[in-house]
C-alpha positions in Angstrom: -18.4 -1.9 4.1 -20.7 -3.8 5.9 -22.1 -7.3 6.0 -25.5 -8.2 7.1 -25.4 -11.0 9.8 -28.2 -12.3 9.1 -29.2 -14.9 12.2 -31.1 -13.9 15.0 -29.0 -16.6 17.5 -27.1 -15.1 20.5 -25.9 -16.5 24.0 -28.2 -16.4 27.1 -29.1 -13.4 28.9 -28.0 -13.6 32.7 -27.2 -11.3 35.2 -24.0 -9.5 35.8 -22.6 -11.9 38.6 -23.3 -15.0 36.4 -21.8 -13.5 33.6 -18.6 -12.9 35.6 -17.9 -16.2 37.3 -18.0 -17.7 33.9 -15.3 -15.3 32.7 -13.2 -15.9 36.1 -13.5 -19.8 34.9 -12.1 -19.2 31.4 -10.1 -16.6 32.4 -8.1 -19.4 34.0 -7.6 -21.4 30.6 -6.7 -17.9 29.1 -4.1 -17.8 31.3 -2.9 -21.4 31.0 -2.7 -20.5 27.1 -0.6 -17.7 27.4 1.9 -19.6 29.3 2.4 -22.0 26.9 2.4 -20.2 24.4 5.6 -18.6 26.8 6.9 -21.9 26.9 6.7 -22.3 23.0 8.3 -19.3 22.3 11.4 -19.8 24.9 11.5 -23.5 23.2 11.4 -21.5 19.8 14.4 -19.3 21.1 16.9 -22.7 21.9 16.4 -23.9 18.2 19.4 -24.5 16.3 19.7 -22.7 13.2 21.0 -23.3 9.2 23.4 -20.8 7.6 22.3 -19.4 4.3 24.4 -18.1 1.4 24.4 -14.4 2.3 25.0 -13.4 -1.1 21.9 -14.5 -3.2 20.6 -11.9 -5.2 17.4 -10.1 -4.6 15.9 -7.2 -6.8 15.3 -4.0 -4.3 13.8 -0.3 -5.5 17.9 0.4 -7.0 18.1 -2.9 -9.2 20.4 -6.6 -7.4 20.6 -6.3 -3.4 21.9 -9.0 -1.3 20.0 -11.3 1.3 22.6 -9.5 3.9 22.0 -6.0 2.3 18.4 -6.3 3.3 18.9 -6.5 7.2 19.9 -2.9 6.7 22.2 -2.8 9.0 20.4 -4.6 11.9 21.1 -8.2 13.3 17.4 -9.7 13.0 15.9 -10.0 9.8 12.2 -11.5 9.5 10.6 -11.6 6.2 7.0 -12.5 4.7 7.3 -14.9 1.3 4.8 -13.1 -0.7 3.2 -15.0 -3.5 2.1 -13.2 -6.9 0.5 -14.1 -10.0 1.3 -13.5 -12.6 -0.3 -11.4 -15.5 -2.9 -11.0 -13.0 -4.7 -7.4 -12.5 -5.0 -5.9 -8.2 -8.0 -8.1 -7.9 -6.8 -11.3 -9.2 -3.6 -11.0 -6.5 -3.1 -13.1 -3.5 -5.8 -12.7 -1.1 -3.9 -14.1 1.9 -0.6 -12.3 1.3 -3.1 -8.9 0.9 -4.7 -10.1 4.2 -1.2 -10.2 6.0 0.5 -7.2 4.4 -1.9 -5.2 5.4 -1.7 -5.9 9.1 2.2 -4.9 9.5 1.8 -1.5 9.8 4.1 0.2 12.7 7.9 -0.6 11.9 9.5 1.4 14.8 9.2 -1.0 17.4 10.8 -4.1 15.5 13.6 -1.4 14.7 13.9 -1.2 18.4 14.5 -4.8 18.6 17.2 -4.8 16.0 14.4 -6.5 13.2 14.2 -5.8 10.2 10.6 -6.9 8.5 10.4 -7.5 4.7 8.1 -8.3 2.1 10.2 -11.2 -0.3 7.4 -10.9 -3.8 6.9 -13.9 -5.9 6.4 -11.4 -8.7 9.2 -9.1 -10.5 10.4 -5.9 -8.6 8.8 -3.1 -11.3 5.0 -4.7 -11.4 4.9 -6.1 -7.7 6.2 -2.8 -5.9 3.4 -1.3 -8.0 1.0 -3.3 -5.9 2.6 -2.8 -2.6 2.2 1.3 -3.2 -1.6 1.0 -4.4 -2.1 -0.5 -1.3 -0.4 1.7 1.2 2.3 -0.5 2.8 5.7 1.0 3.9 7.3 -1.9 4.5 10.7 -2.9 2.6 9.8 -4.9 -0.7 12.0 -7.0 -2.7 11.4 -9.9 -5.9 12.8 -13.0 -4.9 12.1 -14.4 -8.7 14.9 -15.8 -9.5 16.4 -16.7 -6.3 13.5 -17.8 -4.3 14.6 -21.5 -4.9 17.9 -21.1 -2.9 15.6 -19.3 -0.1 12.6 -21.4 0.2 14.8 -25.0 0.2 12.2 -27.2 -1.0 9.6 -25.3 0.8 6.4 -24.0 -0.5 5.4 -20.2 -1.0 3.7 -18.6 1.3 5.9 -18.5 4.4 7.0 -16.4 7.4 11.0 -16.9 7.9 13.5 -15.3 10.7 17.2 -14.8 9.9 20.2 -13.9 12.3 23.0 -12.2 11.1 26.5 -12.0 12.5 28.9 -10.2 10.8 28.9 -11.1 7.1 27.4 -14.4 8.2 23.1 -14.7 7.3 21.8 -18.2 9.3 17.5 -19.2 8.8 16.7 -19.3 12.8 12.4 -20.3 12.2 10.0 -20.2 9.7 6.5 -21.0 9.7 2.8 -20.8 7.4 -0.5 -21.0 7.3 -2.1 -20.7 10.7 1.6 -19.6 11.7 1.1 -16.5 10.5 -1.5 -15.7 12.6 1.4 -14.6 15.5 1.2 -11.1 13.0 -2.5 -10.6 12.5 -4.4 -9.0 15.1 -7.6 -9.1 13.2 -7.4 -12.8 13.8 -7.1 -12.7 17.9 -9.9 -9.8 18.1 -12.1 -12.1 15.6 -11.5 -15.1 18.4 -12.6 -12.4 21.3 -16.2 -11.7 19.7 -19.1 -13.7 20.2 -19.1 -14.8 16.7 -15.4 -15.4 16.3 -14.2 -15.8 12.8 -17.6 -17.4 11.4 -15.4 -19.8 9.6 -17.4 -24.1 9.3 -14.1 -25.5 11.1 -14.9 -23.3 14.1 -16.6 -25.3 17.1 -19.8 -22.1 17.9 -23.4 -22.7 19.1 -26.2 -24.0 16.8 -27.4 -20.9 14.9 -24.1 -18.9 14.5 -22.6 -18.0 11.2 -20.1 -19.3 9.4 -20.1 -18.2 6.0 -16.6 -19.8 5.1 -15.1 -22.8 4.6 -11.6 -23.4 6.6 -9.6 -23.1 2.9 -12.1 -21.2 1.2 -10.5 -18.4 -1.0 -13.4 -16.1 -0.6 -12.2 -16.1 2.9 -10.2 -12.7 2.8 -12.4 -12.0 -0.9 -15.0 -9.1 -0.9 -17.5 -8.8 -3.8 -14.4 -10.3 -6.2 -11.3 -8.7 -4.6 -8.9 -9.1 -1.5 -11.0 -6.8 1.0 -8.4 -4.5 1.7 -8.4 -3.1 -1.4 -11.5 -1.5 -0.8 -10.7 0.9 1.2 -8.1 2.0 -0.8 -10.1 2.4 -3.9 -12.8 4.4 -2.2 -9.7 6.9 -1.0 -9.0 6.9 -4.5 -12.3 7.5 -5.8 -12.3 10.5 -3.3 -9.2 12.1 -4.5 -7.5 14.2 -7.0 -4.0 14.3 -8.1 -1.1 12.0 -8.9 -1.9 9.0 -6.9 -4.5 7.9 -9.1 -3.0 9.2 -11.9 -0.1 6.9 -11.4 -2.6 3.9 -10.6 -3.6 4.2 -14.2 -0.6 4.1 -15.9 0.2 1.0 -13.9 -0.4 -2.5 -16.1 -2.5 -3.2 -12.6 -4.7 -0.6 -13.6 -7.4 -3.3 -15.7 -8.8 -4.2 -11.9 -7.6 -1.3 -9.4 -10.7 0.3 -10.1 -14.6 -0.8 -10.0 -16.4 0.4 -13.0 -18.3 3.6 -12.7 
């Protein structure tokens, strides 16, 4: 799926040599940002930390699991606050959440660090899991419905948090949201790297350059009525035979998982 720029503005022409010497200069402040953003995380690293009640209740894929059961064994746990809502079909869910989600892909190498990643859902276990598997994610999935008030302290939905466990002990070490979560979307970092960056009106860009979105706009991560990732997986669908989209339509999701015909 494509969409049309539609604007004719682009930077200056110049030769090679010019072109260059302007990087060199930037790449000086590139530099300078990664450094502090070093110096954040090290800061980040000498935080003190709360301890949390280790057995609140979450509901996993085989019914009540507890907050220490879903480190699964390792000593870091980080998990994405998921929101949901309710009695809402694929395309009326969270367009954010869908937007992050669908960027944790490749589990392994948190493994290797002794992280755990996992999705805490707003929504109940049965109906929200039913999401996470039309969309393709293998990452861990729990409902934090009815405990999600001991969890989030006050805070709102829609939150990154990092846990520490030692022994039978669970402690809250960071948490973060909104442009925090950005640390775990690439998209976001190539979008900055092109000459268009994320066309969003808060950017600072040339005269002439898109931006087709307002900073809070909801049709932000939207395509054509639905969180943009689900595209993809619909035209998969559309493509295919067997079980998988059988299962899709028995799924109380099913009223918009798939575009009329």
């Amino acid at each position: 799926m494509t969409i049309e720029m539609n604007t004719d503005a682009a930077p200056a022409v110049v030769d090679r040599a010019t072109w260059q010497a302007q990087i060199d200069q930037l790449r000086i402040r590139e530099k300078a940002h990664t450094r502090e953003g070093d110096a954040i995380a090290a800061a980040r690293r000498r935080l003190p930390m709360v301890e949390v009640d280790p057995a609140i209740t979450l509901t996993g894929p085989q019914g009540p699991v507890t907050l220490l059961e879903t480190f699964e064994g390792r000593r870091q746990l980080t998990a994405y606050f998921h929101m949901w809502h309710d009695d809402q079909p694929a395309a009326g869910q969270c367009e954010g959440c869908t937007f992050f989600n669908s960027q944790v892909r490749e589990l392994s190498y948190l493994h290797s660090r002794d992280i755990t990643y996992a999705t805490f859902c707003q929504g109940p276990y049965e109906e929200s899991v039913r999401y996470r598997d039309f969309m393709g994610w293998d990452v861990p999935w729990y409902s934090v419905r009815d405990c999600a008030d001991e969890l989030l302290a006050g805070r709102p939905f829609f939150l990154l948090a990092c846990y520490l466990r030692d022994g039978d002990r669970v402690f809250e070490t960071y948490w973060t949201t909104i442009r925090g979560f950005e640390a775990f979307s690439p998209s976001h970092g190539l979008m900055d790297m092109t000459v268009y960056g994320r066309q969003e009106s808060w950017e600072d860009s040339p005269a002439g350059w898109p931006q087709r979105w307002a900073a809070k706009d909801p049709g932000v991560w939207r395509t054509d009525g639905r969180p943009t990732a689900q595209w993809s997986r619909l035209a998969g669908d559309q493509g295919s035979s067997g079980s998988g989209c059988e299962e899709e339509q028995r799924s109380p999701l099913n009223a918009c998982c798939h575009p009329p015909r």
